[in-house]
C-alpha positions as CSV (number, residue, x, y, z in Angstrom):
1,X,4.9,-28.4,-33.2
2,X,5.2,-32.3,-34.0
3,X,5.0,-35.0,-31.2
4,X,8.9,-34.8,-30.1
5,X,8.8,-31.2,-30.0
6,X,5.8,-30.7,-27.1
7,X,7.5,-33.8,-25.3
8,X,10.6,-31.4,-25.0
9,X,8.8,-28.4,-24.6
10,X,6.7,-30.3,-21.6
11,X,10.4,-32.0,-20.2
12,X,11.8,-28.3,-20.2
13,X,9.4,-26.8,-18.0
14,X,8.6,-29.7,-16.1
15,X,12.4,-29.4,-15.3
16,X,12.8,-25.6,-14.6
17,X,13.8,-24.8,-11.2
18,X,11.1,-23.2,-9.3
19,X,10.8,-21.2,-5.7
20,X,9.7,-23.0,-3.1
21,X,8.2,-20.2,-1.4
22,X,6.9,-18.9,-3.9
23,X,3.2,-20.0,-4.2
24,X,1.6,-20.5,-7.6
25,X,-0.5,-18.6,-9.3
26,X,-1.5,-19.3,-12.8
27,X,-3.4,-17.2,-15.2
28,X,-4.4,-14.2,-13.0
29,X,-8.0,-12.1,-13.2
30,X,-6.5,-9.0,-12.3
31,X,-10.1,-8.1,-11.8
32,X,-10.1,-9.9,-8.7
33,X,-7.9,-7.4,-6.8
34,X,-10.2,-5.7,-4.9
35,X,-11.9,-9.2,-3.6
36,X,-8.2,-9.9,-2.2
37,X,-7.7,-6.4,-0.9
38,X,-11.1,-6.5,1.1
39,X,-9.4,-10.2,2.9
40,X,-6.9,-8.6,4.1
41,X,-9.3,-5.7,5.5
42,X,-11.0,-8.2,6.7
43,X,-8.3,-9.1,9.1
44,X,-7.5,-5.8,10.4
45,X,-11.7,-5.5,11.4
46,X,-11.3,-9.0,12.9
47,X,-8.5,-7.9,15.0
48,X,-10.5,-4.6,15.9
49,X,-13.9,-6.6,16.9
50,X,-11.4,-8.9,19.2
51,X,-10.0,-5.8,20.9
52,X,-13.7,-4.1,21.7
53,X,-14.6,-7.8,22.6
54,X,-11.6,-7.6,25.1
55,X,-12.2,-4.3,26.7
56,X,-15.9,-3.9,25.9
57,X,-15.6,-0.4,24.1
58,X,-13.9,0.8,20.9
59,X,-12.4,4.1,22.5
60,X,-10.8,1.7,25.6
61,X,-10.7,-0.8,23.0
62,X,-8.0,1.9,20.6
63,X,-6.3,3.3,23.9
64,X,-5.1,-0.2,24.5
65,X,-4.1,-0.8,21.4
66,X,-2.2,2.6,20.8
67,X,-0.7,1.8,24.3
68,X,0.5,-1.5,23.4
69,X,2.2,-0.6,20.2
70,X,4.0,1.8,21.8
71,X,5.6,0.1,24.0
72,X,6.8,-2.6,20.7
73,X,3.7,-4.5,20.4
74,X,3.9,-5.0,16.4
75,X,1.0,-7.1,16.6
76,X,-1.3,-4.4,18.2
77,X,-0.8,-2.5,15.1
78,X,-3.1,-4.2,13.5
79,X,-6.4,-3.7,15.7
80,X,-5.0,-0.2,16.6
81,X,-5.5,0.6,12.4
82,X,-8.4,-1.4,12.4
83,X,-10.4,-0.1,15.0
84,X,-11.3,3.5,13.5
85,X,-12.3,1.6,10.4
86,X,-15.4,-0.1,12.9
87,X,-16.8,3.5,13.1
88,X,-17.0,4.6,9.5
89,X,-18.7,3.2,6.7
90,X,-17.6,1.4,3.6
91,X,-17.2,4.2,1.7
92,X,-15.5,6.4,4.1
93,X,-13.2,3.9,5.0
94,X,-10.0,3.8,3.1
95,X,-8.7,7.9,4.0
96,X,-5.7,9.3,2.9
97,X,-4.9,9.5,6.9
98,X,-5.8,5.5,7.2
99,X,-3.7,4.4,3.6
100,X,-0.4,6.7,5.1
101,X,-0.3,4.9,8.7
102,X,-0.8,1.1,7.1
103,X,2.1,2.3,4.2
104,X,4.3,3.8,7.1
105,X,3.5,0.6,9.7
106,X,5.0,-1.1,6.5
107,X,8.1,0.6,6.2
108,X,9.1,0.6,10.1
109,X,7.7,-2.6,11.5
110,X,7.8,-5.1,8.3
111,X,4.5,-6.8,9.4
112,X,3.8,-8.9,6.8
113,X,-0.1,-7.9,6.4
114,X,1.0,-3.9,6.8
115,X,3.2,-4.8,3.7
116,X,1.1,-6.4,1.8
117,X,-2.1,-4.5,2.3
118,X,0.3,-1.2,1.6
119,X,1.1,-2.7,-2.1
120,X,-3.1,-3.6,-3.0
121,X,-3.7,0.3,-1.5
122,X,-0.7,1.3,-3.9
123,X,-2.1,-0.9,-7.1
124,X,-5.6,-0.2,-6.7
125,X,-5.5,3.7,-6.1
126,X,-6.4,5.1,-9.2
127,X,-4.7,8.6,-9.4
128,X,-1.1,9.2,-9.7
129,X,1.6,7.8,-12.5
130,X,1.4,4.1,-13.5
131,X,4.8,4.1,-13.9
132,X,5.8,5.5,-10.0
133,X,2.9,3.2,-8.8
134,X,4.1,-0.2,-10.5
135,X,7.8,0.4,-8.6
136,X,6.1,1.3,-5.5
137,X,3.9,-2.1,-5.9
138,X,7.4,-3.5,-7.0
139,X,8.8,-2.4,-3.7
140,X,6.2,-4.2,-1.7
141,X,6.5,-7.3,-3.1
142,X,10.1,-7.6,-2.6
143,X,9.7,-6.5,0.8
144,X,7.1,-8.8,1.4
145,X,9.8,-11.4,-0.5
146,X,12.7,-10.5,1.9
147,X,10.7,-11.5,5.1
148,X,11.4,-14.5,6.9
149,X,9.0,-17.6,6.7
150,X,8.4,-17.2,10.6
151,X,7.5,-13.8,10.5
152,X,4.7,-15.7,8.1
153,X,4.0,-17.5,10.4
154,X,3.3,-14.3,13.1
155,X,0.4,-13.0,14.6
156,X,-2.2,-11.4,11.5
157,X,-0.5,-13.1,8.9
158,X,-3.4,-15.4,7.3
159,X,-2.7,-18.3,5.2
160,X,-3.4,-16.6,1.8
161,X,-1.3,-13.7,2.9
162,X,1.7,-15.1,0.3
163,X,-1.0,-16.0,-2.4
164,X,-2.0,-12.6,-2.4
165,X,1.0,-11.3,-3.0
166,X,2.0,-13.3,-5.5
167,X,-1.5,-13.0,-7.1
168,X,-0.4,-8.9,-6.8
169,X,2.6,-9.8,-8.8
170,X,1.1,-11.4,-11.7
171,X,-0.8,-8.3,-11.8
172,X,1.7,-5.8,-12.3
173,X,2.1,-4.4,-15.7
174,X,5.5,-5.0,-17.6
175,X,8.1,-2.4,-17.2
């Protein structure tokens, strides 16, 4: 390509529109998946430690947050999930029990971590068909697409929450 020809090329997609909401990520190591899946755990054990902090014992500690999201405290999802996680090891931690209630808290309450942490459980589990997986990955991210900048904004929602989803996007293998 001669001189004129990379201007143009460099003019056109200097020019194309672009989301504003969308935040950019380049050339994506899809390696680094599970480094962004264990942030957002991190966030669900921060949550729990604040909650035994609180009420000086983990069983108290999940009784009030069971109690609390109950009675429509979205937020207190988030230590409530987290809290068993404090009593097993890394290894034991991500059960089938665990991956279902973080993947339903998605569906019913739209928290923006339950959502995306549902899609990095759905990418990085290694059994089932690549095809069903990618479109339940798919499904995440739009979900996490449709939510409203405040509820960004909302309690457990960490700064690189949007990064990581979009990281998870680049990630997804082509239809």
């Amino acid at each position: 390509m001669r001189g004129a020809g990379r201007v143009f090329l460099l003019l056109a997609i200097l020019a194309a529109p672009t989301r504003a909401q969308t935040p950019e990520v380049r050339a994506a190591d899809c390696n680094d998946l599970g480094r962004r899946f264990e942030r957002l755990v991190v966030v669900y054990i921060a949550a729990a430690n604040a909650m035994v902090g609180e009420t000086g014992d983990i069983g108290k500690a999940l009784e009030l947050a069971r109690n609390r999201a109950v009675k429509g405290d979205v937020p207190a999802t988030v230590p409530m999930t987290g809290l068993p996680w404090l009593l097993r090891s890394n290894a034991e931690r991500y059960t089938v029990a665990s991956v279902r209630q973080i993947c339903t808290l998605a569906e019913r309450n739209k928290l923006p971590l339950h959502i995306a942490t549902c899609a990095y459980f759905t990418a990085l589990n290694p059994l089932g068909e690549r095809e069903e997986k990618r479109q339940l990955v798919a499904r995440g991210i739009a979900a996490f697409e449709a939510l409203t900048p405040e509820s960004l904004r909302g309690a457990h929602a960490p700064e690189h929450l949007a990064e990581d989803v979009a990281f998870l996007k680049t990630c997804l293998p082509p239809d």
